[in-house]
N, C-alpha and C positions, 0 to 999 in steps of 0.2 A: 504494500500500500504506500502511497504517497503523499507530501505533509503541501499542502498548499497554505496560503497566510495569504487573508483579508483582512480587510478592513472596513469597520461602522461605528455609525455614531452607539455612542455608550449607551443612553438609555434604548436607545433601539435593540443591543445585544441580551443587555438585562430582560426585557420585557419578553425577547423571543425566550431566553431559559426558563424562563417565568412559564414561559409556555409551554414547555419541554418537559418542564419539570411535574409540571400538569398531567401531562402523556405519560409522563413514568416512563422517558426516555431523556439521553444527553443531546445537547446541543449540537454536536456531533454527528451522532446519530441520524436527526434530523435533514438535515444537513448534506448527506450520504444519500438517505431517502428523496432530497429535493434533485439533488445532480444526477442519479439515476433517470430522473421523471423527463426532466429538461433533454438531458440527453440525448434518450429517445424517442421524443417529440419529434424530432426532425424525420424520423421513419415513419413514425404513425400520419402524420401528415401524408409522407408522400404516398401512404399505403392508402388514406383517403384520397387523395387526389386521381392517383394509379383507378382504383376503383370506380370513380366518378367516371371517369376517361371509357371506363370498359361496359359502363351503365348508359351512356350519352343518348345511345339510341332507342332508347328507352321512352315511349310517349304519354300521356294521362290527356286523354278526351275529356275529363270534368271531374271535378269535386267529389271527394266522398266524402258521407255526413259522418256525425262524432260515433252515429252510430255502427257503421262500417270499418272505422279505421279501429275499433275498439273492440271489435268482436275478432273471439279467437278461436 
């Protein structure tokens, strides 16, 4: 693993452990959990986009009511 070093305003760090500490996890932790997400964001994007692209041709001649789109 590898040690990176940022930087933020004080009470802004306080309030995130604050928050952390809440979860019953470390700052760290967090942290970890948020750069994973970010990450790979950049995939799930293009995996929507990708999909959109393979959908395109796809047409809706009219509206379904709340009733249609709801029934399973």
């Amino acid at each position: 693993m590898r040690n990176v070093t940022f930087s933020a305003d004080e009470e802004l760090i306080d309030k995130a452990r604050l928050r952390a500490r809440v979860e019953k996890k470390t700052l760290n932790a967090v942290f970890r959990e948020w750069l994973q997400r970010y990450a790979g964001n950049a995939t799930a994007a293009a995996d929507y986009q990708q999909l959109m692209r393979r959908l395109s041709h796809v047409q809706i001649d009219r509206k379904f009511t709340r009733d249609e789109m709801n029934s399973r």
